[in-house]
C-alpha positions in Angstrom: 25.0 -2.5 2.5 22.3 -2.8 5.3 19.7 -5.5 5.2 16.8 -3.2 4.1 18.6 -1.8 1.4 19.1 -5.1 -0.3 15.5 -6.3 0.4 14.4 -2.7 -1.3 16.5 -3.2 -3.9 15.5 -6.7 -4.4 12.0 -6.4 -4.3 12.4 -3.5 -7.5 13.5 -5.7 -9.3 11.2 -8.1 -8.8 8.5 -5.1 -9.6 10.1 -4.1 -12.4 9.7 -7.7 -13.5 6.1 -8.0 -12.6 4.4 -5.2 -13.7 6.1 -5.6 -17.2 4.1 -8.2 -18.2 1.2 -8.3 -15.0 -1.6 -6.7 -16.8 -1.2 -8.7 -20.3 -1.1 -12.1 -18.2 -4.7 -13.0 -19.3 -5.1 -11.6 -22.4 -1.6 -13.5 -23.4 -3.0 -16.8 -22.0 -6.6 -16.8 -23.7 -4.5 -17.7 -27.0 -4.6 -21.1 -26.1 -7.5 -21.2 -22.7 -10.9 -20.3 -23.0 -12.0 -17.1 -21.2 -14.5 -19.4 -19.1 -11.4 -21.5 -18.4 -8.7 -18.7 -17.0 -10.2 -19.1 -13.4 -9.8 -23.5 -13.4 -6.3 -22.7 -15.1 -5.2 -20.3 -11.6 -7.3 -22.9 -9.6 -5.2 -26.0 -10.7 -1.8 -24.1 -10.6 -2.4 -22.4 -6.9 -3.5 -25.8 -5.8 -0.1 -27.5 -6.5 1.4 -24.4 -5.2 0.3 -25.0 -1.5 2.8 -26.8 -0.4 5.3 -24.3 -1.4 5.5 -22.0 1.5 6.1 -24.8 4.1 8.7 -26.5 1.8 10.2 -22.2 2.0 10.2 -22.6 5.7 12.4 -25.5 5.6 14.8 -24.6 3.6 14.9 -21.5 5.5 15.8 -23.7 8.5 18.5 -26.2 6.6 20.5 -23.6 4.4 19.1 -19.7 5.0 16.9 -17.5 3.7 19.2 -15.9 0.8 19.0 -20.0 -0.6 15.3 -20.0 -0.5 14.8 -16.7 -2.3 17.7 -17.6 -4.7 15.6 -21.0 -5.1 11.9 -20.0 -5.6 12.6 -16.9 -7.8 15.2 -18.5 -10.1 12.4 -21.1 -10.7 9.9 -18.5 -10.9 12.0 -16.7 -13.4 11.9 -19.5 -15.4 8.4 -20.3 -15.6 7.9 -17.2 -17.0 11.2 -17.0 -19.5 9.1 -19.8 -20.9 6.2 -18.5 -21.5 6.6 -17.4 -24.9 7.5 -20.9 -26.2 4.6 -22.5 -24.9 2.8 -24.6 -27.9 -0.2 -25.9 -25.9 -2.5 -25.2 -22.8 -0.9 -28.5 -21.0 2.5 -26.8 -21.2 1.0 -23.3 -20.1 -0.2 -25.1 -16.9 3.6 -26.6 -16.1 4.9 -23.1 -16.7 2.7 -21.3 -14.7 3.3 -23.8 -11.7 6.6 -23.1 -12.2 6.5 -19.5 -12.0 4.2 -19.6 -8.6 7.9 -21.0 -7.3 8.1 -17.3 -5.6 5.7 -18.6 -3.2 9.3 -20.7 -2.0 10.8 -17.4 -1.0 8.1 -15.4 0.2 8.2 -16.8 3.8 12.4 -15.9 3.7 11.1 -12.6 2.3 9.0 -11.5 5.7 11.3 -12.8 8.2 14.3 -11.0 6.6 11.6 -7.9 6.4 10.2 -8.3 10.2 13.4 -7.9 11.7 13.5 -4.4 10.5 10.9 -3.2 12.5 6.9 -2.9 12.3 5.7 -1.3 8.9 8.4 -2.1 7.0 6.6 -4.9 5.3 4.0 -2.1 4.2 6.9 0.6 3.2 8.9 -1.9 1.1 5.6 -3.5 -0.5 4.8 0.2 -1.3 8.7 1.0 -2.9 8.5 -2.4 -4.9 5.5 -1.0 -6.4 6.8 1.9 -8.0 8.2 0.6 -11.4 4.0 0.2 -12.0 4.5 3.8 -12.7 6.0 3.4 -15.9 6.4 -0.5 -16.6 3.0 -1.5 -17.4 3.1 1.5 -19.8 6.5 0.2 -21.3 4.8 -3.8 -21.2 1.9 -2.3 -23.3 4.4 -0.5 -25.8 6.6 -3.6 -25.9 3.8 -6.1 -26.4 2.0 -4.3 -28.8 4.9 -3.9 -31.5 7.7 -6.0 -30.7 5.4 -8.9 -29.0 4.9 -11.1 -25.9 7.7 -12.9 -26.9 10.4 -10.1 -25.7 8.1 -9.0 -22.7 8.0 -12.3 -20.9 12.0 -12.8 -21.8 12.9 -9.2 -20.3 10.4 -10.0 -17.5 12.0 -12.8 -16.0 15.4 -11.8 -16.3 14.5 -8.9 -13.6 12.5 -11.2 -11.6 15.7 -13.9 -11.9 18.1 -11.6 -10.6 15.7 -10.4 -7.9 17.8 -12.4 -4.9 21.2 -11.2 -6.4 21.5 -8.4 -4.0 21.0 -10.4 -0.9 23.5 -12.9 -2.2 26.3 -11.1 0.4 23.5 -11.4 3.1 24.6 -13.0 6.5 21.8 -15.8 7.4 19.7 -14.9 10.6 18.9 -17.6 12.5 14.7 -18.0 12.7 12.7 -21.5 13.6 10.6 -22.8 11.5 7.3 -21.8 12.1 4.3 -24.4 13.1 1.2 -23.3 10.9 -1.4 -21.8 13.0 -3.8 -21.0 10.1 -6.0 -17.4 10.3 -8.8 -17.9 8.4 -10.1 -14.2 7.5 -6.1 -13.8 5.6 -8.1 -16.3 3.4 -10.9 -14.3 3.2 -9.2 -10.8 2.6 -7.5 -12.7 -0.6 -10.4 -13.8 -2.3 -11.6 -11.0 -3.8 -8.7 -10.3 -5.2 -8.3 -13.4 -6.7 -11.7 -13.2 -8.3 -11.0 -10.1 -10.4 -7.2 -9.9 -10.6 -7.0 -12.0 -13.4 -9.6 -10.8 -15.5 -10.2 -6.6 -14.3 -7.9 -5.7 -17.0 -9.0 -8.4 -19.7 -12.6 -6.9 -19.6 -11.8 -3.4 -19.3 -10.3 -4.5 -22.9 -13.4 -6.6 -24.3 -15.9 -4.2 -22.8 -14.2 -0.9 -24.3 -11.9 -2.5 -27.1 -9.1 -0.7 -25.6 -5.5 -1.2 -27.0 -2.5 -2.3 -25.3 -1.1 0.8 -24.6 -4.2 2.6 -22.9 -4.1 -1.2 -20.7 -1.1 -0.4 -19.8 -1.5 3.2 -18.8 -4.8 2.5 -17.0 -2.5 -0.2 -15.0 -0.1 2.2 -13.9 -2.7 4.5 -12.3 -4.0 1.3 -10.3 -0.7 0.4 -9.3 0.5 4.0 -7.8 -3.0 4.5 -6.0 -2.1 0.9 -4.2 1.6 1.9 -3.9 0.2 5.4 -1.9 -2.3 3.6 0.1 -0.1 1.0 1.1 2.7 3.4 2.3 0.2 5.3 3.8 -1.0 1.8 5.8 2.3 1.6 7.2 1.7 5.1 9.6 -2.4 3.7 10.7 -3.8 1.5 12.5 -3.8 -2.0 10.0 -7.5 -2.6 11.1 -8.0 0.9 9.5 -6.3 0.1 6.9 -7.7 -2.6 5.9 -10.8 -1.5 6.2 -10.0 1.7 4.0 -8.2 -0.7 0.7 -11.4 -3.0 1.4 -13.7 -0.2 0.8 -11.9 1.3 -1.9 -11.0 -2.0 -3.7 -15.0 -2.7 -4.3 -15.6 0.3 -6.5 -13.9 -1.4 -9.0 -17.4 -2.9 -10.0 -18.4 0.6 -11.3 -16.0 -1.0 -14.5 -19.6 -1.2 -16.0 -19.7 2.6 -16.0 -16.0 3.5 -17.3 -13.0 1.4 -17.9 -10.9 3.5 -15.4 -12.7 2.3 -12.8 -10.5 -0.7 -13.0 -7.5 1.3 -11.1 -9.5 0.5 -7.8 -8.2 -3.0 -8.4 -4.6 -1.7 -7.2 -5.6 -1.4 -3.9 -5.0 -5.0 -3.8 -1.2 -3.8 -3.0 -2.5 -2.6 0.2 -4.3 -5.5 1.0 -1.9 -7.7 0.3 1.1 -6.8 3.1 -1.6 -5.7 5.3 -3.2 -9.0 5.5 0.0 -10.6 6.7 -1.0 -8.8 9.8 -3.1 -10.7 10.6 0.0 -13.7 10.7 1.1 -13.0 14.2 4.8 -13.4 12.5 3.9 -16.8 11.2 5.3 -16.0 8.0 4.8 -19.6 6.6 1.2 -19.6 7.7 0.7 -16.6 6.6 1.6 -17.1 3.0 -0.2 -20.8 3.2 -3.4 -19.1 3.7 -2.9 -16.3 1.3 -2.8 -19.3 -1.6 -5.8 -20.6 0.1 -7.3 -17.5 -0.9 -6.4 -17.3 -3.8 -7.6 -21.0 -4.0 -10.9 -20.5 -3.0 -11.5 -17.1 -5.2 -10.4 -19.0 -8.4 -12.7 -22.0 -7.3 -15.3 -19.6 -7.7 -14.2 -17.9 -10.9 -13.9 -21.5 -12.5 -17.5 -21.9 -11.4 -18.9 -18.9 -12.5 -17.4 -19.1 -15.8 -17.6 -15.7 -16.6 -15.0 -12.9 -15.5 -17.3 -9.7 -16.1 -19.7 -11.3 -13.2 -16.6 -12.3 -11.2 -15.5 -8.3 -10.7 -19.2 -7.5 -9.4 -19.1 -10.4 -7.0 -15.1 -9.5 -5.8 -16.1 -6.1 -4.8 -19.6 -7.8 -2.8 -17.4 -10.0 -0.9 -14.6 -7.4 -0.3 -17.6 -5.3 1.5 -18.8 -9.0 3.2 -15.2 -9.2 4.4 -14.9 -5.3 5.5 -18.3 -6.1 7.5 -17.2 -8.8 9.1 -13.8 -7.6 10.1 -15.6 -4.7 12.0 -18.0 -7.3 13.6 -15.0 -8.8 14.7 -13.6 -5.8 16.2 -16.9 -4.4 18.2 -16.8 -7.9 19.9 -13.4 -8.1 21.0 -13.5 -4.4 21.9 
């Protein structure tokens, strides 16, 4: 089986995983942490999560990428097999930690990926995506009549078994990368930590909207990201990025219609396109995307209040788009 088969295949599974259980994240977690709280809760667990890519890279370097993915998702899987059982907030906060254990095999992730060519981060970002066709809509079915007990159990047994097919994998030999940080990957990422947490949690106190239509609504936001980002992989990233920036901001009209919100899932564009910006430092790369996300929970734990937090994402998403292009006219 070639190398990008298994990564495709691998990265399914892992979607199928996430976009089960993705959009109910929040509104599972404010049974035991304030809605003002969510963004210090994603603050504290990104901040212990820094180290992670760099401790990726090494094991990379000492036993091959297959162990690092095998490593950081198993863990990851875990965190979120636990969910369910959690009894307090403190024990939400270890589980969570544990979950952000993918961060461990990302860097593995986009070597193993860059060695296929240029755009195939993009193509196989936009593939992984598809299960948020149907599987937010199954998560909403599953959580609201069997419960979120079953959806986080089924979710982390896909998002376990995500490095079994590149178990068979031959290690390719790549150094360890020195961190050479890009500061505007930073920037492209907070936004989308600002709202990702809390679009679909609104959309549900704003409208009273049921599980299911949450999960349906997700779907949509998902497969306009997955076309997007597919469609990235054939442009200029610049453009790109400057078309999922543009895009991503009108989900601030939320205030207008609920289905607004599937402007959100252009963050699946930004995402792999922002890794663009790495110059192949994959470690670096992923250590500044956490910074992002860092920084745009830091503000969400300030604000305190997630409706505000979407209006101000999609203002810094167009400060970031303006900026990019101020870049670009003087380095023309």
């Amino acid at each position: 089986m070639k190398l990008l088969l298994k990564i495709t295949i691998s990265w399914i599974l892992w979607g199928i995983g996430f976009y089960l259980y993705y959009p109910f994240l929040s509104i599972f977690l404010v049974r035991y942490i304030r809605p003002s709280e969510l963004g210090f809760f994603y603050l504290i667990t990104l901040i212990f999560s820094l180290p992670l890519p760099y401790i990726g890279g090494k094991i990379n370097k000492k036993i091959g990428e297959k162990y690092s993915i095998f490593i950081g998702m198993s863990i990851s899987g875990l965190g979120i097999l636990l969910f369910p059982f959690a009894n307090s907030a403190i024990s939400l906060y270890v589980f969570m930690t544990m979950y952000n254990s993918f961060y461990i095999a990302l860097p593995a992730f986009y070597e193993l990926m860059d060695t296929e060519g240029k755009g195939t981060i993009s193509k196989v970002w936009a593939i992984s995506v598809l299960p948020s066709i149907f599987m937010p809509s199954i998560g909403g079915l599953i959580s609201q009549y069997l419960g979120f007990t079953y959806l986080f159990i089924l979710s982390s047994i896909f998002i376990i078994l995500t490095s079994f097919p590149l178990f068979t994998q031959k290690e390719i030999k790549n150094e360890c990368q020195k961190i050479t940080p890009s500061l505007i990957i930073s920037l492209i990422i907070i936004p989308i930590a600002l709202s990702g947490q809390f679009i679909y949690l609104v959309a549900k106190e704003m409208y009273n909207l049921s599980y299911t239509l949450i999960g349906i609504i997700a779907t949509f936001a998902e497969l306009l990201g997955s076309v997007v980002a597919f469609t990235s992989s054939f442009i200029s990233n610049k453009r790109a990025i400057n078309i999922s920036l543009l895009l991503f901001s009108l989900q601030s009209l939320i205030i207008f219609s609920p289905y607004f919100s599937i402007f959100y899932g252009l963050w699946e564009s930004l995402l792999p396109l922002s890794l663009s910006l790495s110059k192949k430092d994959y470690v670096s790369a992923v250590t500044m995307q956490i910074l992002g996300w860092i920084l745009g929970y830091l503000i969400a734990s300030i604000s305190q209040t997630p409706k505000y937090d979407i209006f101000l994402s999609s203002i810094i998403s167009l400060i970031v788009l303006a900026i990019l292009n101020f870049r670009k006219s003087h380095t023309a």
